[in-house]
N, C-alpha and C positions, 0 to 999 in steps of 0.2 A: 548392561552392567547394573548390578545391584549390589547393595549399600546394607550392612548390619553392625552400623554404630556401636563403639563399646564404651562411649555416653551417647544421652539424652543428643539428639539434633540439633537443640538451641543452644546447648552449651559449647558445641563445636562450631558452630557459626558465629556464637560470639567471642569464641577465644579466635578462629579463624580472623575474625575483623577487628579484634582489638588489637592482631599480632602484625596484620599488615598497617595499622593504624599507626604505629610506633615504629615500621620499616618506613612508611612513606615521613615521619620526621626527621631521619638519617640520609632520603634524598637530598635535599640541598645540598651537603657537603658534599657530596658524591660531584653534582654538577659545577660546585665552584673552579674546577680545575680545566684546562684548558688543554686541547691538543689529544695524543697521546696518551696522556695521564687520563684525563676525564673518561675516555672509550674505557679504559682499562678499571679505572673506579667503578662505572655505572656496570660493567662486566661482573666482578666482585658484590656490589649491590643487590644485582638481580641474582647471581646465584645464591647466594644467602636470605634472601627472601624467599625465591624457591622452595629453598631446604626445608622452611621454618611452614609453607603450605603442603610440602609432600608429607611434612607429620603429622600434621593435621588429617591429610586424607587418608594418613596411615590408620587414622583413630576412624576417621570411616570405615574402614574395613570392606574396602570394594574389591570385586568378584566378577567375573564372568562364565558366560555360559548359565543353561539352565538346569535348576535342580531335578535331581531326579526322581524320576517317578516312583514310589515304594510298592517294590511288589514283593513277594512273599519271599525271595533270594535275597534283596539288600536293603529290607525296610526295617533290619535293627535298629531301633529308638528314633527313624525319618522322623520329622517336623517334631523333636522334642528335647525337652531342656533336663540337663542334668546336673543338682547342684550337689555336689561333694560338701559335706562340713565337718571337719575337722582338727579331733583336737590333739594339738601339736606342743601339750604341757611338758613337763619333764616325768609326769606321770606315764606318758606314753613308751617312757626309757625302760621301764620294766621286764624283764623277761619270764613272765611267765607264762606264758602264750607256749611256749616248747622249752627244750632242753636249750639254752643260749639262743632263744628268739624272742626278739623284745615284742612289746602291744603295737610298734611301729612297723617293723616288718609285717605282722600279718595284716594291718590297714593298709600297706603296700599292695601288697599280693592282692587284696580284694578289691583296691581302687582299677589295679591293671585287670583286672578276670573282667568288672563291670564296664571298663572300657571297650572291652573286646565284643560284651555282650550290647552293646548299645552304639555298633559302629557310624551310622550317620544322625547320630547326635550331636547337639552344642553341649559343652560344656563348661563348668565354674566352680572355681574352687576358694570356699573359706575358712581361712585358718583359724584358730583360738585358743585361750588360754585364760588369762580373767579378762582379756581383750579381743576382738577378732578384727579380720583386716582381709580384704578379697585380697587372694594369693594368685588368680587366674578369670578374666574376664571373661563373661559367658561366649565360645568360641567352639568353630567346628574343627578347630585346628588340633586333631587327633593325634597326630605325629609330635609333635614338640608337647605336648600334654603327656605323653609317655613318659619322653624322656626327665620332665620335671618330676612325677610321682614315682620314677626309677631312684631317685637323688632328695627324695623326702626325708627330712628328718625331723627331731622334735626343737625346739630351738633350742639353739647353744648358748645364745646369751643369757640367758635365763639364773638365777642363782636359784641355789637347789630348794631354798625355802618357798617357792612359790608355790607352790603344790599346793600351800595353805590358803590361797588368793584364787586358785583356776574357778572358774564357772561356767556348771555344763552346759549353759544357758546362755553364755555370751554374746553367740552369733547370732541370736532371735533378729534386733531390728538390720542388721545387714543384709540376712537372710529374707528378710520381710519387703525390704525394699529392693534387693535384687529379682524378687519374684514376680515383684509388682509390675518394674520393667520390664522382664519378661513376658507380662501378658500385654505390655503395651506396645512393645517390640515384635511381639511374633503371638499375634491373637489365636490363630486358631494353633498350637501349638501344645503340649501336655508338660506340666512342670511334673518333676520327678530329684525328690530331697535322700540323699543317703548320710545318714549323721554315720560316724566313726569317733568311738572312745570310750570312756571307763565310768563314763557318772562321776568324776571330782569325790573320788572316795576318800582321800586324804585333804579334802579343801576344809576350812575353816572360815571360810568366805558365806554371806548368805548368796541361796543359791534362786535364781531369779526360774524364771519361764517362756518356754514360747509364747509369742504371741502374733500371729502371721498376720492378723487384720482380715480384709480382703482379700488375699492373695489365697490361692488354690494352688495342693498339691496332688495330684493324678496318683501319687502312690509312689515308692521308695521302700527303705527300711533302716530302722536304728540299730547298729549293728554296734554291741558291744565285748569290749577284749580286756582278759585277766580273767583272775580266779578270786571268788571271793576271801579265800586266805590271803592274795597282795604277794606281793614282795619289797625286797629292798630298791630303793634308786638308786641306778648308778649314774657318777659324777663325772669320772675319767679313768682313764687309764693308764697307769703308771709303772714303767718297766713290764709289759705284758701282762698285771694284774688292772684288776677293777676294784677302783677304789669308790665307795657307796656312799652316799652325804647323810651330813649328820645334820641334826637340828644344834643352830649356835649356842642355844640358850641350855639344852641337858646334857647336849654330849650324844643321845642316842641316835640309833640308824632310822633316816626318815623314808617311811612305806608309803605305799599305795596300793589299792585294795578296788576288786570291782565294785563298783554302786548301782546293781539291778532295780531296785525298785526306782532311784533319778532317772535311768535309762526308762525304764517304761514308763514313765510320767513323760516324759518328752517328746516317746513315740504316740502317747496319747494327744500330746497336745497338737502335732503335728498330724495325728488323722492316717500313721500308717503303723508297721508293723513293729515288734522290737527281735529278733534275733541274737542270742549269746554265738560267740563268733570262738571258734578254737581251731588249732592248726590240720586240720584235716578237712572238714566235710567242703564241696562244694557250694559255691556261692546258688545254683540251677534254684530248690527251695524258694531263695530272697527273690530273685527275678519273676516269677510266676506269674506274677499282675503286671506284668511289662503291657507298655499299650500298644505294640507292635505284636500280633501273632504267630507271624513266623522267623523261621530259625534266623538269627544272626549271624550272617554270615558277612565278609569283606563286600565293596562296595569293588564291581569291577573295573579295573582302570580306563583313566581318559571318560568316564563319566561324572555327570554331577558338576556343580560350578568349582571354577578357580579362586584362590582369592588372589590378590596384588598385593596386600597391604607391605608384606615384603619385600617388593621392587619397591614401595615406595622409599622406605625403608633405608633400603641398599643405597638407590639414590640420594636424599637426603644426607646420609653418612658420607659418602662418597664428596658430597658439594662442600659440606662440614670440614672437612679435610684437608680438603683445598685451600677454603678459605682461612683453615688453621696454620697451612704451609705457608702462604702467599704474608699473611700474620709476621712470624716468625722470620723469614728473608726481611721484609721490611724491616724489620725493630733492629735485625743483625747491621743493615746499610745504615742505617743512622745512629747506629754506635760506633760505626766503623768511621763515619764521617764526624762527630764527635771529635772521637780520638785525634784523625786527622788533624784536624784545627787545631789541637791544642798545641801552644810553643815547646 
């Protein structure tokens, strides 16, 4: 069995032990009861202690079986890390990528092409805006990675003026210290950064920099989407129309506009390529410097490790439930006895 934490090790051992530390002051009570009751208490106890260590080892992220060997059939992106950075402003709402295709859809379309192209990779996903935040821990879990950049959008809470706040530079220290981990995580491994977005062409924000430190990227590319003319933002839709936001303070329609020359300052700073991205050509071009040399092809099944971390999971949920049921019956008996009592 092997183990690819999605924290640091010490910080799971010591939440692991501060969380039974606080189960075992809940003992006592459990034992004061006698009979019957106590078996049934200390029952209760230990499942719910349980629960609270199988998500912890969920946050391990233990596996079975041994990895496989990369040979020129299913060695797309084997022993290497892939971090998606992406920006999920309202600037991304824009369509002018196609004829009614936003800058979100085609960062879709090329997030799923480059999954496909790098199928036993890890992967990690951070979102941005004038803020960023990991949307997806670095993970080989290929399958439910789909389904979440299938169901990608820009954010909806967002009010339409931030556009003037995004920074295309956000995710820099996130970015910096997820990589870091990653070489401490999986040393002989190839980090590999794909930015997705527009350059903050309508920000009003100052607009900061990468800056990786020590961390190494094996190669990627800065892929940017829109047209330097922009378009309008849209806001919602209202009775089948699209209705475009306005700035509070003039009244007019608030745009967004590609920003190439931020995009290739940021592919510079990151040491890889920059790419204008529009709804036609293949992504093959961007891949080139992949560090696997042959074709990427699917990973044959019943090969490669397992993970569990979803039995643990399952489990966990499962005992959760219980103890939520078992909860609920009691509270219901002693209102009912309550009641009783009363004349």
């Amino acid at each position: 069995m092997t183990f690819e934490p999605v924290l640091p090790v010490a910080v799971l051992v010591i939440t692991g032990v501060a969380l039974l530390a606080i189960r075992a002051v809940t003992l006592p009570a459990a034992l004061r009861h006698i009979g019957s009751r106590r078996y049934g208490r200390l029952l209760r106890w230990s499942g719910l202690t349980a629960a609270v260590l199988l998500i912890v080892l969920a946050a391990a992220r233990p596996s079975v079986g041994k990895p496989m060997a990369a040979t020129p059939a299913a060695a797309g992106g084997s022993d290497t890390n892939v971090f998606f950075v992406v920006d999920r402003s309202v600037d991304s709402r824009v369509e002018d990528l196609g004829p009614n295709t936003s800058r979100m859809a085609g960062i879709r379309t090329d997030m799923a092409a480059l999954i496909d192209q790098y199928p036993r990779a890890r992967f990690a996903m951070i979102s941005f805006s004038s803020r960023a935040s990991l949307d997806w821990p670095l993970s080989d879990d290929v399958w439910s990675l789909k389904a979440m950049v299938a169901g990608l959008q820009s954010y909806t809470a967002a009010t339409p003026d931030t556009t003037y706040q995004v920074n295309a530079a956000a995710a820099s220290d996130v970015l910096r210290y997820k990589l870091q981990q990653a070489q401490f995580q999986f040393p002989h491994s190839k980090n590999v950064v794909f930015y997705f977005g527009e350059g903050a062409g309508g920000s009003r924000a100052p607009q900061s920099g990468f800056d990786l430190g020590s961390a190494k990227v094996a190669g990627g590319a800065v892929l940017g989407y829109g047209t330097p003319a922009g378009g309008p933002i849209p806001q919602a839709v209202v009775n089948g129309a699209v209705v475009y936001a306005v700035d509070a303070q003039t009244g007019d329609e608030l745009g967004s506009a590609l920003n190439e020359p931020a995009l290739t300052a940021i592919a510079n700073q990151l040491g890889i390529r920059y790419v204008h991205r529009d709804n036609g050509p293949s992504l093959a071009p961007v891949t080139t410097a992949r560090s696997t040399g042959g074709a990427a092809e699917a990973a044959p099944a019943g090969q490669g490790p397992v993970e569990l971390y979803w039995v643990c999971t399952w489990a966990a949920a499962a005992l959760i439930l219980v103890e939520i049921y078992l909860t609920i019956r009691q509270y219901r008996r002693h209102r009912v006895a309550r009641t009783d009592m009363q004349p």
